[in-house]
C-alpha positions in Angstrom: 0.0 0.0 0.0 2.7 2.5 0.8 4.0 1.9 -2.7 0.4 3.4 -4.2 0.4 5.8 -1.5 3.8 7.2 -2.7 2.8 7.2 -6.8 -0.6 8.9 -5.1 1.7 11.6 -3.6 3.5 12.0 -6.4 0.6 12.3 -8.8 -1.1 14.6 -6.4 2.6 17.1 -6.9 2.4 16.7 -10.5 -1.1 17.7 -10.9 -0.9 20.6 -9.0 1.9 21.4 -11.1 0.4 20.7 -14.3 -1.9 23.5 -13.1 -0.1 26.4 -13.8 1.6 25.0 -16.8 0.2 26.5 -19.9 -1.4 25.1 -22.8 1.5 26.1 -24.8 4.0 23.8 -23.0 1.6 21.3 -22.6 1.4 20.9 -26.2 5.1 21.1 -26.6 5.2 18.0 -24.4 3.1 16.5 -26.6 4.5 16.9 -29.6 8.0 16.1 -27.7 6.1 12.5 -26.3 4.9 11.6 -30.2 8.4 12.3 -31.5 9.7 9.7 -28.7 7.4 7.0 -29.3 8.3 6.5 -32.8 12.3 7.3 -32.3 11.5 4.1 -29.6 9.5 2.1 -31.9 11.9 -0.5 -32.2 11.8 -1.0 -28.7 8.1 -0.8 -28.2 7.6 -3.5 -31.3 10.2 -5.8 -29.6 8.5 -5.6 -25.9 5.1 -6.3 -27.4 6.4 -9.0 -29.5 7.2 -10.8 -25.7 3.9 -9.9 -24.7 1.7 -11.4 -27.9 4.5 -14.9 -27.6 3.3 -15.3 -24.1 -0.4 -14.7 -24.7 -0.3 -17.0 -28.1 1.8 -19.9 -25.6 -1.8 -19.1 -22.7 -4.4 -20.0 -25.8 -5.6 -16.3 -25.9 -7.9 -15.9 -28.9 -7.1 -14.3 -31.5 -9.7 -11.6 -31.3 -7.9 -10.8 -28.3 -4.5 -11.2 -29.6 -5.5 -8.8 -32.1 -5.9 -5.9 -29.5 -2.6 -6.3 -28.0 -0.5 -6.7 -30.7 1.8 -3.4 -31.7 3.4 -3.1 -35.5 5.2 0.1 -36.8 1.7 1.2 -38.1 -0.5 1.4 -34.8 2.6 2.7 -33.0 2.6 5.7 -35.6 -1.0 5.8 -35.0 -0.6 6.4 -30.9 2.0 9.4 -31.7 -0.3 11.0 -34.5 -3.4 10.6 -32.2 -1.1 12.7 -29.3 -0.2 15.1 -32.0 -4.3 15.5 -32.7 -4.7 15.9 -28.9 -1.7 19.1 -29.3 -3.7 20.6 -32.0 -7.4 20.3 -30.3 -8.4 23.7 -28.1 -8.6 23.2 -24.4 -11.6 23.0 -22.7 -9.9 24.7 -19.2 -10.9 27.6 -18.9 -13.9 27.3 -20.6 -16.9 29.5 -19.6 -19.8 26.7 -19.0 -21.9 29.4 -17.4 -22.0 32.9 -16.4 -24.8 35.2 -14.7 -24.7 38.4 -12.4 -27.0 37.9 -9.8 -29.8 40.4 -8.8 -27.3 41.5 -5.3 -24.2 42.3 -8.1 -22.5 39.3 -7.6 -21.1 37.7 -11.0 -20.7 34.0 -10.8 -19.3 31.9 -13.6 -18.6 28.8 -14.0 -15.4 27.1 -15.6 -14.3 24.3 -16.7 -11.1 22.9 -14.7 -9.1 19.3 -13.9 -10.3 17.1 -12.5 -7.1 16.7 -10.6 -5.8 12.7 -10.5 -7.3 9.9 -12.6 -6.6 6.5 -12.3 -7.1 4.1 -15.4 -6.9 0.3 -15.2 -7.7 -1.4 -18.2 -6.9 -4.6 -20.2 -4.9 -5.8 -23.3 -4.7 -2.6 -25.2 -1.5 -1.1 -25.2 -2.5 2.0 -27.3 -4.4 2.8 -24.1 -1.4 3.9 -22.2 -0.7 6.4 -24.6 -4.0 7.7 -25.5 -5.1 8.1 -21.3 -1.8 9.9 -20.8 -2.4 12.1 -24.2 -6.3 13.2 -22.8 -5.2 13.5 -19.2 -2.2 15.4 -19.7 -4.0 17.9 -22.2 -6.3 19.0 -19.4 -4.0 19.3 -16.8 -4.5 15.7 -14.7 -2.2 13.2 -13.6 -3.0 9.8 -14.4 -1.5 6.6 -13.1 -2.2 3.8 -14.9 -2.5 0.0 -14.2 -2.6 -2.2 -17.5 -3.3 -5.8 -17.6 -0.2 -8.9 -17.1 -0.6 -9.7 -20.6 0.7 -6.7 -22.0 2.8 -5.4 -19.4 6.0 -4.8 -21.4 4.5 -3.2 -23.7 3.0 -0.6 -21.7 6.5 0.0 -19.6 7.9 0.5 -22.8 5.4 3.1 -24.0 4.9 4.5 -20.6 8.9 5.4 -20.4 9.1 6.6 -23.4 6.4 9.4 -22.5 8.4 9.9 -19.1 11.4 10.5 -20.8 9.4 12.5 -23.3 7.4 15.1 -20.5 10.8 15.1 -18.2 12.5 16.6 -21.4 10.2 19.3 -21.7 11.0 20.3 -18.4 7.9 18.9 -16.4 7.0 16.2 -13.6 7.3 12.5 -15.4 5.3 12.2 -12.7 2.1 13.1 -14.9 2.2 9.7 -16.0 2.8 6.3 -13.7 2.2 3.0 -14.5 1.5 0.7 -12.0 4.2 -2.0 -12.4 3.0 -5.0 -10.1 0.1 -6.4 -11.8 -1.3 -8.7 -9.3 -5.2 -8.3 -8.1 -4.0 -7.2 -4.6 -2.5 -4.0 -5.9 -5.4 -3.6 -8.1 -7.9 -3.8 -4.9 -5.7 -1.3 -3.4 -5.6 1.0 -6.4 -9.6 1.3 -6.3 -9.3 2.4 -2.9 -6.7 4.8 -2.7 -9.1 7.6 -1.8 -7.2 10.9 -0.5 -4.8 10.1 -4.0 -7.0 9.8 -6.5 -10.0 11.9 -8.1 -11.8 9.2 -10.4 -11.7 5.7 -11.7 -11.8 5.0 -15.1 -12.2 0.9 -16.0 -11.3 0.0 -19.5 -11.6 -3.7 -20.7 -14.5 -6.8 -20.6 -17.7 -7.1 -18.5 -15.6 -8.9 -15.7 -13.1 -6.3 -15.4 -15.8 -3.3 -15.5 -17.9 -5.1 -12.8 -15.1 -5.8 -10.5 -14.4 -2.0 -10.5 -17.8 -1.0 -10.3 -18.4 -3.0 -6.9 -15.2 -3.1 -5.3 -14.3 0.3 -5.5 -14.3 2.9 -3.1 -13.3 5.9 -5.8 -16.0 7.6 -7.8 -16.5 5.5 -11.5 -17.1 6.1 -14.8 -18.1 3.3 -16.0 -17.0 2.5 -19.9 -18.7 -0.6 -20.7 -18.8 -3.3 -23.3 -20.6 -3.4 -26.8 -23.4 -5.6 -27.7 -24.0 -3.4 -30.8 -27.1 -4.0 -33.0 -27.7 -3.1 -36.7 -31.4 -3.2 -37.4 -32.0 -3.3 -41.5 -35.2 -1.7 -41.6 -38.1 -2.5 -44.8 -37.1 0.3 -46.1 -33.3 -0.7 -46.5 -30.8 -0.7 -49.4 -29.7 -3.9 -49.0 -26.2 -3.9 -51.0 -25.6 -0.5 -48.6 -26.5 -3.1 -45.5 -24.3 -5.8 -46.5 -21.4 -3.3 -46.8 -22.1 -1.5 -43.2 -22.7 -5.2 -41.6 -19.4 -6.9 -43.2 -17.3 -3.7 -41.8 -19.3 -3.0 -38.5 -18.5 -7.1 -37.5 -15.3 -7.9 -39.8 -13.1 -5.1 -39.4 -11.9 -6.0 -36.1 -13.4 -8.4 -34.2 -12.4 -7.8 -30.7 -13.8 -4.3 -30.1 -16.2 -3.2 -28.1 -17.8 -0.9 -31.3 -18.1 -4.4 -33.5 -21.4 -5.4 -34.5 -22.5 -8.5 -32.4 -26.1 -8.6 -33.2 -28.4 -8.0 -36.3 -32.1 -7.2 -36.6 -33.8 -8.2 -39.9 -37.1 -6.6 -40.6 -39.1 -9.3 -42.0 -40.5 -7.6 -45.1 -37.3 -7.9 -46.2 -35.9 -10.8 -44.9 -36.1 -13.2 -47.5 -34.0 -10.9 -49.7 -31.8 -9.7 -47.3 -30.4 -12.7 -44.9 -29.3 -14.8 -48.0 -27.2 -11.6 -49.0 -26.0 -10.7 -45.6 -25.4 -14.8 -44.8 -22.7 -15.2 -48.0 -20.9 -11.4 -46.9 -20.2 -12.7 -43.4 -19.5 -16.6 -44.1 -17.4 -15.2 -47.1 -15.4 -13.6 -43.7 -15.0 -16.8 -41.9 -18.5 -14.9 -39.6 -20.5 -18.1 -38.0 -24.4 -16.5 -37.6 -26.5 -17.8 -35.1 -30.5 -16.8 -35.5 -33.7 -17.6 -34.6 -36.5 -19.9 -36.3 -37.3 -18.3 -38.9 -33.7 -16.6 -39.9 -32.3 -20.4 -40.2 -35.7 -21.1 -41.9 -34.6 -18.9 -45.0 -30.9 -19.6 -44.6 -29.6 -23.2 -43.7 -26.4 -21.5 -42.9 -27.7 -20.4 -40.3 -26.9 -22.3 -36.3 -30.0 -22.1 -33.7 -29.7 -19.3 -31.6 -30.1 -19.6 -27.3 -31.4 -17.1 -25.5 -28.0 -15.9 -24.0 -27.0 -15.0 -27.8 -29.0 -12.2 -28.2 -26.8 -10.6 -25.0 -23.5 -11.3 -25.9 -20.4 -9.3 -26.8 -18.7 -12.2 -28.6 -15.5 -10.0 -29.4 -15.3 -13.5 -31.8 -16.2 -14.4 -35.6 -20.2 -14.9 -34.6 -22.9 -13.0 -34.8 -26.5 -13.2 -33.8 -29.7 -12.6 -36.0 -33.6 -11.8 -34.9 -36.2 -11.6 -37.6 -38.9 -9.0 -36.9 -42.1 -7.4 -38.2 -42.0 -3.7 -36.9 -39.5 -1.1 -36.2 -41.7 -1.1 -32.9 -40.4 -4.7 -32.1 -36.8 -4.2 -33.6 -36.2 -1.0 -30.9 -37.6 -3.0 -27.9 -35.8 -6.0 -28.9 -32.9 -3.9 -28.8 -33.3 -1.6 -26.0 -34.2 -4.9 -23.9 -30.2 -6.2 -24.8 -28.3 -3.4 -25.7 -25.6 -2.2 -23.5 -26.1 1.5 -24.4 -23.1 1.7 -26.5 -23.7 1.7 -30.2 -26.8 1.1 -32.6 -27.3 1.5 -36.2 -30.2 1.4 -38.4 -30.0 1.1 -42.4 -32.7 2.7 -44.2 -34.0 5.0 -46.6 -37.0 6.1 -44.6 -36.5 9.3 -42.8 -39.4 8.9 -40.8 -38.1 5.4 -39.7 -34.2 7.1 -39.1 -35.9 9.3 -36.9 -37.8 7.3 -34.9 -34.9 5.0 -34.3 -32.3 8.1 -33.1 -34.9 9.1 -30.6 -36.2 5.7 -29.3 -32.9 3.9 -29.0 -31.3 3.9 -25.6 -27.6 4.1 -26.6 -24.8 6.7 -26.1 -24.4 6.7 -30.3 -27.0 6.1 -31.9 -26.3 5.5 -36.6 -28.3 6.2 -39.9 -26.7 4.5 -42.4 -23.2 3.9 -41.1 -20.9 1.2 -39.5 -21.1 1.5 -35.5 -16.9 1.0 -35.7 -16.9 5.0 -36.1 -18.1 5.2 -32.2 -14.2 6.0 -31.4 -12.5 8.9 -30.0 -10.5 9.4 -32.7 -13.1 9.1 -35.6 -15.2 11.7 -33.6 -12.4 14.1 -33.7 -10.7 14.1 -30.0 -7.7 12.8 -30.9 -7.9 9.8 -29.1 -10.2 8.4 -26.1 -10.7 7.1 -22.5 -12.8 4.9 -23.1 -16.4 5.0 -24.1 -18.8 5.7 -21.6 -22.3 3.8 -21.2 -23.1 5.5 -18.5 -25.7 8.7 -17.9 -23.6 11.0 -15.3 -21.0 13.0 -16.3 -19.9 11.6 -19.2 -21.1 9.6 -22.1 -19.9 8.2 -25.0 -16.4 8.5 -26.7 -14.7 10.4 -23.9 -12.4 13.0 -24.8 -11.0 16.4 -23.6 -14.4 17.7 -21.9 -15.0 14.7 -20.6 -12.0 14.8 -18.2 -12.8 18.2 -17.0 -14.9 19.2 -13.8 -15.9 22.2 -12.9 -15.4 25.2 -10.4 -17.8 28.3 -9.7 -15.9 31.5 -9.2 -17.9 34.9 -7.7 -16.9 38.1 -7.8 -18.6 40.7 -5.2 -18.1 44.2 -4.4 -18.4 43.8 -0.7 -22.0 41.9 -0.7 -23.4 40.3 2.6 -26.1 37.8 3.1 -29.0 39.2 5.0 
């Protein structure tokens, strides 16, 4: 415990720091930490290679292997996504409100840090650059605790962004990564009230729910994707197939994939043969109900617990229905409010669907894979929130803000 206590301390210093630091030389440091992760790409690439060598030899899937595996290309992508993050404005600062009251006192109210974040996530490497990117922008410190399985990879990213910030003349502190991986340190990390502001939990349904009810930190909860596409009656169907093969294919083990489809059934005879040769074409088993495996004998027999599940895996689940009515509450029922899409050329119907849906990104006509911090413009993300407080969806900049009231008075009393 004294170990977290002392990276809390530190993060606490470094914060406080980061206060007074301008958006100027926050940016410099930025620019300085995306130059130093590809001049250490080499290194990177060869840590990581330990990392996927011991999760191929622990029969990970390869999905998963998928997420944690670093090439030249996705290490360039982590350094161009912290030189986005330079070029975004800053939300500190920002005026969220403002008012002069009837007695003369101005009150306004401003965006500021949120002071220390803590992240512990799974798998993803890229994660330890794009947290310390968001949180360093706004002027938090952020330790970090990443998963066993790709632990030298995120020491070797997570050093070169020390090296990177100490450079530039500032705290390395701003960035820690929790070395010792092991579930006691990670109890104690979600409790080490006093240290840190907020936890953020990045990774699978057992990792989210573990954080959830075990800490003693304030959450925000980024949770996993059982994403639906509903082709409406009113669908292109060539349009549907292309949106489907991407939204599921493209990568398989992310939360924004497509694990679910909704056929309505005027159009099911046309549409499931089209959309069953696209995805077995990809290697994609589909599992439906009766009458989806009545048109198509490609189709497996779907359970119950399909129509739930975030397979982060090459299988997908199917439901037949006759409404947009029964498509939304068949959705709604086993969503996990992150990302829904509905393909159709009915505006009345797109409508319906972005108001009815219960999701934090809601699609007309596109692949849910855009749901992504990066697509949406913030550089890169935290995570992607499925929560309703504070934050929700791709979390970027103003998402890692809170905010303080100042008020200016002339001498006023209260009566």
């Amino acid at each position: 415990m004294d170990y977290l206590k002392n990276m809390g301390s530190r993060a606490v210093a470094a914060a406080r720091a980061l206060n007074v630091i301008s958006d100027e030389e926050k940016n410099r440091a930025l620019l300085c930490a995306a130059d130093k992760l590809c001049e250490k790409c080499a290194d990177i690439i060869s840590a990581n290679a330990n990392d996927v060598i011991r999760a191929e030899k622990s029969g990970m899937s390869p999905a998963l292997i998928d997420r944690l595996r670093l090439d030249e290309k996705r290490v360039f992508s982590m350094a161009e996504g912290l030189r986005q993050i330079a070029t975004l404005p800053t939300p500190l600062g920002e005026t969220v409100t403002e008012s002069i009251r009837p007695n003369g006192l101005h009150i306004t109210e401003k965006r500021v840090p949120i002071g220390v974040i803590g992240i512990i996530y799974e798998s993803r490497p890229n994660v330890t650059a794009d947290a310390f990117g968001l949180c360093f922008k706004t002027g938090n410190a952020v330790i970090l605790r990443g998963g066993s399985d790709a632990i030298n990879s995120n020491i070797a990213i997570a050093d070169a962004l020390r090296a990177a910030v100490t450079e530039c003349g500032i705290s390395g502190d701003a960035i820690q990564l929790v070395t010792d991986t092991s579930r006691e340190t990670a109890r104690e990390l979600m409790r080490l009230n006093g240290y840190i502001d907020v936890l953020i939990p990045r990774g699978g349904a057992g990792l989210i729910k573990t954080v959830v009810e075990t800490s003693t930190l304030p959450v925000i909860e980024t949770g996993t994707g059982n994403c639906h596409i509903f082709v409406d009656e009113y669908a292109d169907i060539q349009m549907a197939c292309n949106i489907i093969v991407n939204a599921k294919t493209q990568r398989l083990g992310v939360c924004n994939a497509c694990e679910s489809l909704v056929i309505h059934s005027a159009v099911a005879e046309k549409a499931i043969p089209a959309i069953v040769s696209a995805l077995t074409e990809k290697g994609v088993e589909i599992r439906g109900d009766e009458r989806a495996c009545a048109i198509s004998p490609e189709i497996r027999p779907a359970l119950e617990i399909d129509w739930g599940r975030e397979y982060l895996d090459a299988i997908i689940s199917l439901r037949v229905v006759d409404s947009i009515d029964e498509a939304i509450e068949h959705i709604n029922k086993y969503n996990t409010k992150h990302s829904e899409a509905i393909i159709t050329e009915n505006e009345g119907n797109a409508e319906k669907f972005l108001n009815e849906i219960d999701a934090a990104a809601v699609y007309v006509n596109a692949s849910t894979r855009f749901t992504d911090g990066f697509e949406f413009g913030f550089g890169a993300e935290i995570g992607i929130s499925t929560q309703k407080l504070h934050a929700r969806g791709p979390m970027g900049l103003r998402a890692l803000t809170s905010t303080k009231y100042t008020i200016r008075g002339s001498g006023q009393i209260r009566g």
